[in-house]
C-alpha positions in Angstrom: -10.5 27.1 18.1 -8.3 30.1 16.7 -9.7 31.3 13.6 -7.6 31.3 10.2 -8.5 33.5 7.4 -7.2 31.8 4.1 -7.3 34.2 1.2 -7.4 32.2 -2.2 -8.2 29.6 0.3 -10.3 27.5 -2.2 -7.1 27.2 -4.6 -4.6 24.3 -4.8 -2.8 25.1 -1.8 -5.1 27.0 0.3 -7.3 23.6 0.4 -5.1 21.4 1.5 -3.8 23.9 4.2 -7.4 24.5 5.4 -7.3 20.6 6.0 -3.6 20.8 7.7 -5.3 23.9 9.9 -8.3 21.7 11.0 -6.3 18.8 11.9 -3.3 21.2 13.9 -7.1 22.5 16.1 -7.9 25.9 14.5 -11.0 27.2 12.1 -10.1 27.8 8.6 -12.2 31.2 7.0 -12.0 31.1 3.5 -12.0 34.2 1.0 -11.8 33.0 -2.7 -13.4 35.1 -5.7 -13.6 31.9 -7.6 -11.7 33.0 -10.6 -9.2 30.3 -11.0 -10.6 27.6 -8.7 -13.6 25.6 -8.6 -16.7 25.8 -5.9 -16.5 21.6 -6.2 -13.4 22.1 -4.0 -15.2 22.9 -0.9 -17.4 19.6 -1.1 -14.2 18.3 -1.2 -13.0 19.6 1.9 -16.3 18.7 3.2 -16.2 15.2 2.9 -12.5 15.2 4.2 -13.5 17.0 7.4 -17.1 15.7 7.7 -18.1 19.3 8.1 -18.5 22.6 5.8 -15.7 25.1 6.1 -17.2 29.0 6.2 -16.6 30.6 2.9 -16.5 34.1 1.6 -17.4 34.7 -2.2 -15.5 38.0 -2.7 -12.4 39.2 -3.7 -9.6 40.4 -1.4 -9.2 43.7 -3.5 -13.2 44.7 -2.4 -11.7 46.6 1.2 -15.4 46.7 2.1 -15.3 42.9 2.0 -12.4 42.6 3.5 -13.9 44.7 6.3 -16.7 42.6 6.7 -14.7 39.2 7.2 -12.9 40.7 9.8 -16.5 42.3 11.5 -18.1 39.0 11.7 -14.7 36.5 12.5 -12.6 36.7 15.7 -9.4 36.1 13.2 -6.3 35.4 14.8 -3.8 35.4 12.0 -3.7 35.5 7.9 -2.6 33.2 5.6 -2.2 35.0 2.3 -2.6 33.0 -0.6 -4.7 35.0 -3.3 -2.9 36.1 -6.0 -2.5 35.9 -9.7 0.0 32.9 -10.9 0.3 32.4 -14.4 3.8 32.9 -15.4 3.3 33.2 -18.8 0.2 34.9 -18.5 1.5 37.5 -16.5 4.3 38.8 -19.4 0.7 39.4 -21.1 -0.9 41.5 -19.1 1.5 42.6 -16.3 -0.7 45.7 -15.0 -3.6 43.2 -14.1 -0.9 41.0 -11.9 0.8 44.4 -10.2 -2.9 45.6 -9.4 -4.3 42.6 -8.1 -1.4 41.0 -6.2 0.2 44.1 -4.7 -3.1 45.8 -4.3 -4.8 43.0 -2.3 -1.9 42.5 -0.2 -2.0 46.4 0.8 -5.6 46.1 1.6 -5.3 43.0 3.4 -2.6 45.1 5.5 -4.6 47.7 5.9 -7.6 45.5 7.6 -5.5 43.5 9.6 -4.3 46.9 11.4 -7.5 47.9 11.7 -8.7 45.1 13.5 -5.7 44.7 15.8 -4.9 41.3 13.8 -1.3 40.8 14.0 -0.5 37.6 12.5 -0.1 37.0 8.7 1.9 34.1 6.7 2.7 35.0 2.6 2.7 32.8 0.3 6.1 34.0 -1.9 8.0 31.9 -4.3 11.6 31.0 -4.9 11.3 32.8 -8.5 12.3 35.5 -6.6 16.0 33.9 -7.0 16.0 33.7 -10.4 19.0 31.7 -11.4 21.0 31.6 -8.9 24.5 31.3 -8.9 24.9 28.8 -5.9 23.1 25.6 -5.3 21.0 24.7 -3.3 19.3 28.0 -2.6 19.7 29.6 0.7 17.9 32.4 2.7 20.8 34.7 2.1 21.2 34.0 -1.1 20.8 37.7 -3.5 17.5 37.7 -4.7 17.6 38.6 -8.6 15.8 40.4 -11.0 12.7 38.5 -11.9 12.2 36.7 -15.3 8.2 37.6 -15.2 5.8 40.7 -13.7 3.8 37.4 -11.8 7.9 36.9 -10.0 8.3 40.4 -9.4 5.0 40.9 -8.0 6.2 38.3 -5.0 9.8 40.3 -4.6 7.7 43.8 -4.4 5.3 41.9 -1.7 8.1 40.6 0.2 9.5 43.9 0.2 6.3 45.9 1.2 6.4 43.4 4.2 9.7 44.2 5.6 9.0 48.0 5.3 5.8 47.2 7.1 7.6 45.7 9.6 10.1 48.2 9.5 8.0 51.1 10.3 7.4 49.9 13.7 3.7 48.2 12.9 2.4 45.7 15.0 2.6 43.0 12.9 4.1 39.5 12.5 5.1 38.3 9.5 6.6 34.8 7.6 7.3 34.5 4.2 7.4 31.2 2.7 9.4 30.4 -0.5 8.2 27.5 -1.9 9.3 25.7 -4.8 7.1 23.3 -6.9 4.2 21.9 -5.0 3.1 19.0 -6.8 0.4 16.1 -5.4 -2.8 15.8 -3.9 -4.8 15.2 -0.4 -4.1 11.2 -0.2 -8.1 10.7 -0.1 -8.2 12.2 -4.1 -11.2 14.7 -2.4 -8.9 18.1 -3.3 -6.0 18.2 -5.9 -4.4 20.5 -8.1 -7.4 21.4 -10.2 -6.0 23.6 -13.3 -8.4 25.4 -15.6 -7.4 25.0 -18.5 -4.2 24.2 -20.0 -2.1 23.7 -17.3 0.5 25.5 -16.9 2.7 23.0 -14.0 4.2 20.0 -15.4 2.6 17.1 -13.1 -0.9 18.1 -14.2 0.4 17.7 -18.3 1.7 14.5 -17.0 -1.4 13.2 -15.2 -3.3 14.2 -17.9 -1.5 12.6 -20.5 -1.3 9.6 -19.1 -5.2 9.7 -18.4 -5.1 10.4 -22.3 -6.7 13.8 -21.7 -3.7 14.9 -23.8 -2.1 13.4 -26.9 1.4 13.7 -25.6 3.4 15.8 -23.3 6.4 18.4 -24.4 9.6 18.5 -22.5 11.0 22.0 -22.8 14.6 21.5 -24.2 17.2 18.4 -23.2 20.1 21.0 -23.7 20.8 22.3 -20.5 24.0 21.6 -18.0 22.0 19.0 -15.9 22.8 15.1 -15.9 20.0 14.7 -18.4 19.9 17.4 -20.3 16.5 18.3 -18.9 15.4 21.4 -16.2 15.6 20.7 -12.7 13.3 21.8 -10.2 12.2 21.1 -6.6 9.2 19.1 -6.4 7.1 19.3 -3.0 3.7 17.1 -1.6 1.6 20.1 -1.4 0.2 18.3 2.3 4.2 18.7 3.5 3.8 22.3 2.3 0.6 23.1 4.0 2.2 21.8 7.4 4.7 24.5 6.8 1.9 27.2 7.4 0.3 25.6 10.1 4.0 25.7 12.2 4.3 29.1 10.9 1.4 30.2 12.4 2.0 28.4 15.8 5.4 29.7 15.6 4.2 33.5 15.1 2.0 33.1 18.7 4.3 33.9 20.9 7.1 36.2 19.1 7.5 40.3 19.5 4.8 42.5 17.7 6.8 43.5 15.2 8.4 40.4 13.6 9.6 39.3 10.2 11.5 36.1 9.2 11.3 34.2 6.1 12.0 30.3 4.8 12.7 28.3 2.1 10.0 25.6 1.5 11.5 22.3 -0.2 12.6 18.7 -0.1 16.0 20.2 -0.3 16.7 17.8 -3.5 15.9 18.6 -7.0 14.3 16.4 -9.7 15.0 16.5 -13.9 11.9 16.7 -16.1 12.5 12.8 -17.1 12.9 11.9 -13.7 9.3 13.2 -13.1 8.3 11.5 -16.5 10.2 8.5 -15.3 8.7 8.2 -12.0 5.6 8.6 -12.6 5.6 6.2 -15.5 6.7 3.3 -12.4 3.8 4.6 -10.0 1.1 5.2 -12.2 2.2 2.2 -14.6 1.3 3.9 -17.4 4.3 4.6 -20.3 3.9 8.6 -21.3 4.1 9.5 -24.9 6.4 12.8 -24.6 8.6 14.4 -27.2 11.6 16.8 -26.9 10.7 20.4 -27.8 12.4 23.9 -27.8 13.8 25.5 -24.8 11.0 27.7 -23.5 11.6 31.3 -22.8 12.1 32.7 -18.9 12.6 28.5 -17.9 15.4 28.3 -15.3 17.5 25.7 -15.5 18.1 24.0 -12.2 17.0 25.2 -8.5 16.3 23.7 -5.7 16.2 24.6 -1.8 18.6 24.5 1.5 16.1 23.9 4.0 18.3 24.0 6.8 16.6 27.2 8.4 12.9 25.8 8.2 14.1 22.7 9.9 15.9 24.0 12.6 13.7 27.1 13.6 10.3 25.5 12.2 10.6 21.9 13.2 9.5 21.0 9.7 10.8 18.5 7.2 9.2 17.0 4.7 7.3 13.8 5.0 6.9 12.4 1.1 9.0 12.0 -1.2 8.8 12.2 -5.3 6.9 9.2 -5.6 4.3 9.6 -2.8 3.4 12.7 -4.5 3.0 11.6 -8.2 0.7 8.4 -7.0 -1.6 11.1 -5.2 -1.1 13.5 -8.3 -2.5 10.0 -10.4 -4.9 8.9 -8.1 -6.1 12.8 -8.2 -6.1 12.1 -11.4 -8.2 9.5 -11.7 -10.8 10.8 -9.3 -11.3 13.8 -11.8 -11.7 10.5 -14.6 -11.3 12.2 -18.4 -13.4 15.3 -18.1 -11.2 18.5 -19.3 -11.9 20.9 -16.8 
């Protein structure tokens, strides 16, 4: 079995791609530091897989740790996931975000050429578009000046790859621009696990309607969509971790010194109330929500072209708005009313 390294790879994502990797034939490695997920997620991927995953407690900025993962693993490819995410957070204390997510990546680089390990897949982000001036989003379309440091740390990554790439290293690289995962593994083992107060708007809404939280504040109902309410597109975070397991196959066999990069998306976009709404019919629950103030940095309405991921990747998405909100609840209900 080809090994995987997954850095951040006990975090929302990472998880359920170690599951996608296991059931596509490879070996996940995981390299997490802990500091905004939980150690209860690798029982969880235990009991999905019926066997432990290897883990690394460290942090991907520690080079000698780095080195030492690569030492003891026959690693085949990367997928880069760790990283600081908070938006809001990050307009707070920007130099911690450009130190730790540029930094790590650098490292991570580094290793990988010093091992001879080619193959990396990086987890970017479509807030490198900003508001963009066309819908839906495409490849080509002008990336813009980021509304947060935590955006513009993924444009300064994405552009640290190319010039890696540029320079003639052997290296081959995907970036992934994903919208807004949402959902949970179907078996309610591994979800999005938030420390905290969230900060995405389907844990708020799960945990409202667990009555975790009193009520749930939609962020102005002012804006040039049909309802009056942000638009955004909404992925199954299981149809995005298929994405990096097809990236990674599709990385195998191309040139050493390779760089593409995809939009990852359902190619439709969804309102605030039309979450709210949905989930109120899966779930069965009514949501107590009010109307608040616009929030500052929110973009109105994005969502992605996915044209290029389905024709060169072979992916599409499998679930739709609802499949994803009655994992997101059943998630929910797994986790029962502890704030965690």
């Amino acid at each position: 079995m080809k090994q995987i390294l997954i850095t951040g790879g006990a975090g929302y994502i990472g998880s359920h791609t170690a599951v996608a990797l296991v059931n596509a034939g490879f070996e996940p490695i995981i390299i997490d530091n802990f500091s905004n997920s939980n150690k209860n997620v690798l029982q969880g991927l235990e009991a999905i897989l019926s066997k432990p995953v290897k883990y690394y407690e460290g942090d991907c900025n520690d080079r000698k740790m780095m080195e030492k993962i690569f030492k003891e693993n026959d690693l085949q490819g990367v997928i880069h996931f760790a990283a600081s995410k908070a938006v809001g957070e990050s307009t707070q204390i920007p130099l911690t975000y450009y130190s730790n997510n540029i930094n790590s990546l650098i490292i991570l680089l580094e290793t990988m050429k010093e091992f001879g390990v080619k193959d990396i897949v990086f987890s970017s982000s479509c807030t490198v578009y900003g508001q963009p001036d066309e819908l839906p989003v495409k490849e080509t379309t002008p990336r813009k000046d980021a509304e947060s440091p935590y955006g513009n740390t993924k444009k300064i990554c994405e552009d640290i790859l190319t010039d890696h790439i540029k320079s003639g290293a052997e290296a081959r690289v995907i970036a992934l621009r994903y919208f807004n995962p949402i959902g949970a593994h179907p078996s309610s083992k591994i979800g999005e696990l938030p420390l905290g107060v969230p900060a995405n708007l389907v844990p708020f809404v799960t945990q409202t309607g667990a009555g975790i939280r009193e009520k749930i504040t939609v962020f102005g109902d002012d804006y040039n969509t049909p309802d009056g309410t942000c638009i955004r597109d909404y992925i199954h975070v299981m149809d995005l971790a298929d994405a990096h397991v097809k990236s990674i196959e599709y990385l195998a066999d191309k040139k050493n010194n390779f760089f593409d990069l995809f939009n990852v998306g359902t190619g439709n976009g969804n309102s605030v109330m039309e979450v709210i709404k949905a989930f109120e019919k899966v779930s069965g629950k009514p949501l107590n929500y009010e109307i608040g103030a616009r929030r500052a940095g929110d973009i109105e309405k994005v969502w992605a072209n996915t044209d290029k991921v389905s024709s060169v990747l072979g992916w599409s998405p499998k679930y739709g708005l609802e499949d994803a909100l009655k994992d997101a609840w059943n998630w929910q209900l797994h986790l029962g009313k502890e704030k965690v």
